[in-house]
C-alpha positions in Angstrom: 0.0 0.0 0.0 0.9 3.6 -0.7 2.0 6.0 1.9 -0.2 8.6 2.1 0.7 12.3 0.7 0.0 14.0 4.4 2.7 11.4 5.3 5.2 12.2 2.7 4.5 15.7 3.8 5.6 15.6 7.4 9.2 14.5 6.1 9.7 17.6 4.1 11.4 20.7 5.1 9.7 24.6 5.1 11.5 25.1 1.8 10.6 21.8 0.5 6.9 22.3 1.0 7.1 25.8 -0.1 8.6 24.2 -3.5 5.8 21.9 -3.4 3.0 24.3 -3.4 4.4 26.3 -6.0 4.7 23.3 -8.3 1.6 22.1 -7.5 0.3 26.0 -7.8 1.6 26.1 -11.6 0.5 22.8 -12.3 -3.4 23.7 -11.0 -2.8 27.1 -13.4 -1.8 24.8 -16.4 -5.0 22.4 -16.0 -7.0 25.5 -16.3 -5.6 27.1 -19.0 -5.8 23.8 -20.9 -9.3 23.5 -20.1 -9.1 19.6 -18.4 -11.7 18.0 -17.0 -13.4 19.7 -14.2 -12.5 16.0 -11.6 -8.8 16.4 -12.5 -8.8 20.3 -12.1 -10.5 19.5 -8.7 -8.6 17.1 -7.2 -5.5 19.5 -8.2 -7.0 22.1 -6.2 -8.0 20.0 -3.1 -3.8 18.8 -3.5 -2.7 22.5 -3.7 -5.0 23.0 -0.5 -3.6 20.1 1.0 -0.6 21.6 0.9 -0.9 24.7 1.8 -2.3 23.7 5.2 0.5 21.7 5.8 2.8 24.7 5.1 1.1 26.9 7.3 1.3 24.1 10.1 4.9 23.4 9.6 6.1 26.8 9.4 3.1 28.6 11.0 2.9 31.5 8.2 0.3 31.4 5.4 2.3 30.4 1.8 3.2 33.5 -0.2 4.0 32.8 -3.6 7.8 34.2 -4.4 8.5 34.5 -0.1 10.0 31.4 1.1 9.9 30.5 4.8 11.6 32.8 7.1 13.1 30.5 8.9 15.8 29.2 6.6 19.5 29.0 6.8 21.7 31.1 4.8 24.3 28.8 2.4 27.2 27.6 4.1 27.6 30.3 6.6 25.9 28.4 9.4 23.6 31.2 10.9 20.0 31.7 11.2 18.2 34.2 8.9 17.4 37.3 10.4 14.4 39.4 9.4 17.2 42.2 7.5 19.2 39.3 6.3 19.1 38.1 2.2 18.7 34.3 1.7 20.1 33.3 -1.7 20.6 29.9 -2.7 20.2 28.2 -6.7 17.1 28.4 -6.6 15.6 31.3 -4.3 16.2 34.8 -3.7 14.7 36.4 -0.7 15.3 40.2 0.3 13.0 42.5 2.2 15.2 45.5 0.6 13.5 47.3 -1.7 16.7 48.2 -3.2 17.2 44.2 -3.9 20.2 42.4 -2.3 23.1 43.6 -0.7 25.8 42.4 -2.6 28.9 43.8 -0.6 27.5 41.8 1.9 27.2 38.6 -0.5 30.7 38.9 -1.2 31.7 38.6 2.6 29.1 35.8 2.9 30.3 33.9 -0.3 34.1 34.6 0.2 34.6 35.9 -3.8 36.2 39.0 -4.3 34.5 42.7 -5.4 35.6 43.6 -9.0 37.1 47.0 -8.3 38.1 50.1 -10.6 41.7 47.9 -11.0 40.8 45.3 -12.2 38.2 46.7 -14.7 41.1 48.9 -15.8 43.2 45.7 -16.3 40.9 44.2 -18.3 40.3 47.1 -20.6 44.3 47.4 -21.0 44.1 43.3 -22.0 41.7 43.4 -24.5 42.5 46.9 -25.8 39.2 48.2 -25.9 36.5 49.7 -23.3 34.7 47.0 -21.0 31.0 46.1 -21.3 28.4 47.9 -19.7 27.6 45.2 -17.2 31.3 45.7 -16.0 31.5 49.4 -16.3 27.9 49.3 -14.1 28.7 46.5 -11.7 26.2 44.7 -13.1 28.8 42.0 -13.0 30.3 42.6 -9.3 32.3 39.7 -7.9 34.7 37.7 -8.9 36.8 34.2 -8.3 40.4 33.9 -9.7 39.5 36.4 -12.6 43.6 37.7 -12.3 44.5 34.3 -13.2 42.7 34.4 -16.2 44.4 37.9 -17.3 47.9 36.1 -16.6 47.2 33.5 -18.4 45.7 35.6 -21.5 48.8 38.0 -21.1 50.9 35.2 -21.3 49.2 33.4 -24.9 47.8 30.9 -22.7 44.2 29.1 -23.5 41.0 29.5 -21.1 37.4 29.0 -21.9 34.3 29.7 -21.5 31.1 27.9 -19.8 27.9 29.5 -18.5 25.0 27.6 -19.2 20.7 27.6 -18.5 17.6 25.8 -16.8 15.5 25.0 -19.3 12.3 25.4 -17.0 10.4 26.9 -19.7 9.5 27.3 -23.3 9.8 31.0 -23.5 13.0 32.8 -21.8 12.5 36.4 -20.2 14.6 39.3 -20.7 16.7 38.6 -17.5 17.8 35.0 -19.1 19.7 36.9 -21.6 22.4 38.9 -18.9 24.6 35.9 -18.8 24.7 35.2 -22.4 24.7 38.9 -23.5 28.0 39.3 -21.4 29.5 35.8 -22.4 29.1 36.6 -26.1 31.1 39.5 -25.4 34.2 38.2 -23.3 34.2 35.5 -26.4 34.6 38.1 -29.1 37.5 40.2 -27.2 39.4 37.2 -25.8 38.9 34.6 -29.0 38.0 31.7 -27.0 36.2 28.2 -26.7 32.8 28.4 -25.0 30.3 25.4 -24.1 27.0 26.4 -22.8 25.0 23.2 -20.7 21.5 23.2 -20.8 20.6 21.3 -17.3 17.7 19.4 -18.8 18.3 16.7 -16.2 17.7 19.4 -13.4 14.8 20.7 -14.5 13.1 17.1 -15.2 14.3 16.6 -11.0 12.7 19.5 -9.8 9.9 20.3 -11.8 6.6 18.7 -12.4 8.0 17.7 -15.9 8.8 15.0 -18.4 12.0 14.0 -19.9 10.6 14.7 -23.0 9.4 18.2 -22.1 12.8 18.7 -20.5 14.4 18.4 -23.7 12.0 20.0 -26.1 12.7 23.1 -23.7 16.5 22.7 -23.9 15.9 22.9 -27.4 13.4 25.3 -27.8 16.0 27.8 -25.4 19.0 26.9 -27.3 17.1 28.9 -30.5 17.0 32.1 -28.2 20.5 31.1 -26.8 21.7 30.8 -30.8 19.9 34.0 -31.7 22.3 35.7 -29.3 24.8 36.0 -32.1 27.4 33.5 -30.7 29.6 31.9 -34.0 29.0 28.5 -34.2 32.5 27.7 -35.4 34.0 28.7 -31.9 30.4 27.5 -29.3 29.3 23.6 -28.0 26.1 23.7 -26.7 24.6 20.8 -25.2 21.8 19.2 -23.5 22.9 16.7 -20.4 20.3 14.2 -21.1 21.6 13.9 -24.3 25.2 14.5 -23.8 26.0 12.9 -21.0 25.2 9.4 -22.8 27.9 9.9 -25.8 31.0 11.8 -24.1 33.2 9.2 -21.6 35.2 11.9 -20.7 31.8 14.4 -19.0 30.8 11.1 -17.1 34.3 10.4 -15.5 34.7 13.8 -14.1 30.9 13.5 -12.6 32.4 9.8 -11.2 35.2 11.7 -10.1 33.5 14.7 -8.3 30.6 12.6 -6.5 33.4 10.5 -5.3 35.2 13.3 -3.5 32.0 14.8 -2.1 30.4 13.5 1.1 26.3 13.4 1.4 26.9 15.5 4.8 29.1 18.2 2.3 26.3 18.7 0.0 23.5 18.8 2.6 25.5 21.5 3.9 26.5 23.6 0.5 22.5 23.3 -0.9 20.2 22.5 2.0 19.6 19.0 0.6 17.0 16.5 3.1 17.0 13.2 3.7 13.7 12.9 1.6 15.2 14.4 -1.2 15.5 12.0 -4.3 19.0 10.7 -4.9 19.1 12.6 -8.7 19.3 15.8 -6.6 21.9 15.1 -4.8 24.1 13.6 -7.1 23.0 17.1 -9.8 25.5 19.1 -8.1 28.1 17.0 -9.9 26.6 17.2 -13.6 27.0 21.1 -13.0 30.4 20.3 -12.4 31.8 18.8 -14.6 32.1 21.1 -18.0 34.4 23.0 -15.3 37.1 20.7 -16.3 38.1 20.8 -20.2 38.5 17.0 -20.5 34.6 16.9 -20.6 35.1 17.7 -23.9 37.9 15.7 -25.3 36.8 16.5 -29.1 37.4 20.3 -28.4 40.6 20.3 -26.1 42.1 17.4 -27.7 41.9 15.4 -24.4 43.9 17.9 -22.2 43.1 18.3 -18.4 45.3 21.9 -17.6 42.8 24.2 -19.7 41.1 27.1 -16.6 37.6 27.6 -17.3 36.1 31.2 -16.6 32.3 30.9 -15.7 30.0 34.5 -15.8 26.7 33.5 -13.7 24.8 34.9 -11.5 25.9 34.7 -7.8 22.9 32.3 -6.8 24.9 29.8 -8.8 28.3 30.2 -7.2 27.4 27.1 -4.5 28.1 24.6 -7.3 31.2 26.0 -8.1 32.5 26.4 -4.6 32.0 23.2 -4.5 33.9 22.5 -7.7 36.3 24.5 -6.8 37.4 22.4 -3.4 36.9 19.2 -5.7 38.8 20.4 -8.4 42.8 20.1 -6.9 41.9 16.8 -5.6 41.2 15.1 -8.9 44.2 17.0 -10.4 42.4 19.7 -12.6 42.5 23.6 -12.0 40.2 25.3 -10.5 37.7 27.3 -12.5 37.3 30.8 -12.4 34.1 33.1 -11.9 32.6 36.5 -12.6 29.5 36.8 -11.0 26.3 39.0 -12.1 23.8 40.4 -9.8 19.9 39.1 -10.1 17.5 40.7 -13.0 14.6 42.5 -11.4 11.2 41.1 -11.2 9.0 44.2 -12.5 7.5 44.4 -9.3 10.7 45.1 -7.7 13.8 43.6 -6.9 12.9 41.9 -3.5 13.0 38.5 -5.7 14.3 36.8 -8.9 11.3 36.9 -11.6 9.3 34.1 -12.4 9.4 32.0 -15.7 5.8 30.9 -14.7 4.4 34.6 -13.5 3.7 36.1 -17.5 3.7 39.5 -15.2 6.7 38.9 -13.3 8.9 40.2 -16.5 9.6 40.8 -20.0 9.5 37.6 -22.4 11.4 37.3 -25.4 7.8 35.7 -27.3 6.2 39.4 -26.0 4.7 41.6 -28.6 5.4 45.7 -28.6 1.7 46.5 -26.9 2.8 43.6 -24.2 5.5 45.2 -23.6 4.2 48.4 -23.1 1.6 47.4 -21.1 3.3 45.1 -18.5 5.7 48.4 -17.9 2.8 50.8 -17.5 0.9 48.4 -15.4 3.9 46.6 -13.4 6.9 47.8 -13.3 7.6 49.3 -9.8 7.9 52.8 -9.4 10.3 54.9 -7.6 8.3 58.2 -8.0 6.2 60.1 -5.2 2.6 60.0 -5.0 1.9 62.8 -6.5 2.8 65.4 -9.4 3.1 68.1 -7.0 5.6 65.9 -4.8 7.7 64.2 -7.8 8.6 67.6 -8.9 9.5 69.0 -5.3 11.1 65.9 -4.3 12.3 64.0 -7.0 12.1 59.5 -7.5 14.2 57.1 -6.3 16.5 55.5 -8.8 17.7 53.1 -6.2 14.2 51.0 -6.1 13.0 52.1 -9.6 12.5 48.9 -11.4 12.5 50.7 -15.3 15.7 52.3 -14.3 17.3 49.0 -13.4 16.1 47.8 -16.6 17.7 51.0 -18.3 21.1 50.4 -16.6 21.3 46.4 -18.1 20.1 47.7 -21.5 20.8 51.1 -22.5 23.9 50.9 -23.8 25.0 55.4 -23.5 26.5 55.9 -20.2 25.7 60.2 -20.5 22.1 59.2 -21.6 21.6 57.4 -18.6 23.4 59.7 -16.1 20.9 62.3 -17.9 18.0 60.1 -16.9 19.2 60.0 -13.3 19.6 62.9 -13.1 16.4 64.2 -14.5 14.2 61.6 -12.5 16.3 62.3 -8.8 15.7 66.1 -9.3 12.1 65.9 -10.2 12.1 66.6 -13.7 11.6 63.7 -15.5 8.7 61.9 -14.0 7.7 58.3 -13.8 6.0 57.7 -16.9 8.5 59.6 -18.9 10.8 57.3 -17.7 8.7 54.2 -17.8 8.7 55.6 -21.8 12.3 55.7 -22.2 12.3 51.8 -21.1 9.7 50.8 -23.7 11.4 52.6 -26.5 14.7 50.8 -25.4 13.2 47.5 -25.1 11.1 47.2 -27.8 13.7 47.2 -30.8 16.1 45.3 -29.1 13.3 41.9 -28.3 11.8 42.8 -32.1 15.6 42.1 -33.3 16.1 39.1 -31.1 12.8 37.7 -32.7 13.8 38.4 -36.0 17.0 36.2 -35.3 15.8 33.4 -33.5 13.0 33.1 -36.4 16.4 32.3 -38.6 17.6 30.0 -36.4 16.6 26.2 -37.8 16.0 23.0 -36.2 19.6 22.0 -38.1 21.6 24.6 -37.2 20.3 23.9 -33.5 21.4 20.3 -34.5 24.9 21.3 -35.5 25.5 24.2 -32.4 24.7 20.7 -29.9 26.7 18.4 -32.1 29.8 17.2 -30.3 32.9 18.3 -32.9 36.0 20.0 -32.5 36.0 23.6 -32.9 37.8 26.7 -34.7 40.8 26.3 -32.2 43.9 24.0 -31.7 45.1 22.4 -28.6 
């Protein structure tokens, strides 16, 4: 006989459950909006219920979709979360600032180090050329061994490139594209290798999902990855459901990792349970593993001393801590990082946006009038009340979500001092600004969607095809 779901339920931990009823939450939204028979529809709903109750009885606060529970631990640094305190983990972000996370802080938390005015300046003086906006902004903030990297590019040595995405969805938001926006450009001023893993696998552990969906999403996000301009000749992309079956050298260094990491280590690291399936635990390993250029024998020609440079954002940096202890112990180097801060939701940058909230951001798929309108309607505002008092006193760039939006994407440093400027004093008002944001962002998605129409189901085929690329090694 089956145990009982209340049963299950009492094993779980308050993130766990919260997890649950979100799943379950999208999964009830999905029946609906593919019309399924009323009993299914209702039993889903009495399930969601279900669950919520046992939230509320676990954690004694009524489930808030986007808060987690309050009484989780913060990653790795062994203290309890305090009311003013972020929580950040791979998959949550939780901040009661308005003004979104406090990174200075993340840095102490995480142990990486700030990227400064030197070492932007050293950077510019490598490639010759000035550094992106998301440097130049501190959109990209923190860092891991990135002065090894510049010795070794000073000194005609090889690096590459990994960064990678969840496929959780069929449609990717605007936020999605920060990492791949950035990686396309170190790629074009330092001329190197770069894989991209779509964690297929993941997704199918921690969603309500089918293999099968797993991978049509992989594939389906690997057209807006592809439309990003990255040169085929010189980028691997791959799916880990599919690639993990054809390359001997990606599966030793997952043998090799889970072999050095103890069950206790990773409970620690990502809050793993007891009740957890066994494919979660062992995922931290998968994510591993293109850290290490002998995962892909057919592009470094089997070599094992080749650093990798990884630009994610800093909710991803557990894996590679990890990776990073593992990595001197099986006799490969350890990668290097540049971390990103997280893309606001419209509604403000307390939390990461949602691929399942259509109002939580911009989607690639959106039209020029849904674009519009989700600004207008969502997009939190850092102006006053009134007029009267936005003219007197002036908005708040700080919490203003369509200025955050304008420092990712509008590439004129003066124009957007200008907007500060104007919008601080009083003169510019909110839906002046909220303009300037639409007029910005509704070119650029109308280009992406006029590349990704030109992006086949064969080229996708030949970007995830293993092969050696436009380098020698």
């Amino acid at each position: 006989m089956a145990d009982s779901p209340n049963c299950d339920l009492k094993s779980l931990s308050p993130l766990q459950l919260f997890e649950r009823v979100t799943e379950q939450g999208e999964k009830v939204r999905a029946l609906k909006a593919g019309k399924a028979p009323k009993d299914e529809i209702d039993a889903a709903v009495r399930m969601l219920l279900s669950l919520k109750q046992s939230y509320k009885t676990t954690t004694g606060q009524d489930y808030q979709a986007g808060l987690p529970p309050r009484d989780l631990v913060l990653i790795n640094n062994g203290t309890t979360k305090e009311e003013d305190e972020d929580f950040v983990d791979p998959w949550t972000v939780q901040t009661s600032n308005a003004k979104g996370v406090d990174y200075d802080k993340l840095i102490v938390r995480f142990g990486s180090s700030k990227i400064d005015t030197d070492l932007i300046n050293r950077i510019e003086r490598a490639i010759g050329q000035k550094p992106h906006r998301f440097l130049r902004r501190g959109i990209f903030f923190s860092h891991r061994d990135m002065d090894q990297i510049l010795d070794a590019y000073e000194n005609k040595k090889s690096f590459y490139l990994y960064t990678g995405r969840g496929p959780s969805s069929q449609a990717m938001h605007v936020g999605h594209l920060i990492p791949f926006i950035f990686t396309k450009w170190l790629q074009e001023v330092f001329d190197v290798p770069l894989v991209i893993q779509l964690t297929d696998d993941e997704k199918y552990l921690w969603k309500d999902l089918t293999t099968e969906k797993a991978y049509e999403y992989a594939r389906e996000n690997a057209k807006d990855i592809i439309a990003c301009g990255f040169d085929i000749n010189k980028t691997f992309i791959f799916s880990d459901l599919d690639y993990l079956g054809t390359s001997t050298g990606f599966y030793k260094n997952i043998v090799k990792v889970q072999k050095h990491v103890t069950f206790n280590q990773v409970k620690g690291i990502f809050g793993f349970t007891d009740s957890d399936c066994i494919g979660k635990i062992s995922f931290p390993a998968i994510q591993a593993a293109p850290s290490f250029s002998s995962s892909f024998p057919q592009i470094f020609n089997g070599k094992e001393n080749i650093q990798c440079l990884i630009p994610c954002a800093i909710d991803q940096d557990p894996y590679f801590r990890m990776t990073r202890d593992v990595a001197p112990r099986i006799g490969q180097p350890k990668p290097a990082l540049l971390h990103s801060v997280f893309f606001p939701a419209l509604q403000g940058a307390q939390t990461k946006m949602s691929a399942s909230d259509p109002n939580s951001s911009i989607f690639l798929t959106d039209t020029p009038k849904q674009i519009k309108t989700k600004i207008n309607k969502h997009a939190f505002s850092g102006g006053r009340d009134t007029i009267e008092e936005h003219r007197k006193y002036g908005g708040n760039c700080d919490v203003d979500v369509s200025f955050m939006y304008l420092t990712f994407f509008l590439e004129d440093d003066d124009r957007l001092e200008q907007l500060k400027q104007a919008y601080t004093s009083g003169e510019l008002l909110t839906g002046e600004l909220k303009k300037v944001l639409i007029e910005t962002l509704q070119p650029l998605i109308a280009a992406h969607q006029e590349r990704r129409k030109e992006v086949t189901d064969e080229m996708v085929k030949q970007f995830m095809t293993p092969r050696k690329l436009a380098f020698e090694f």
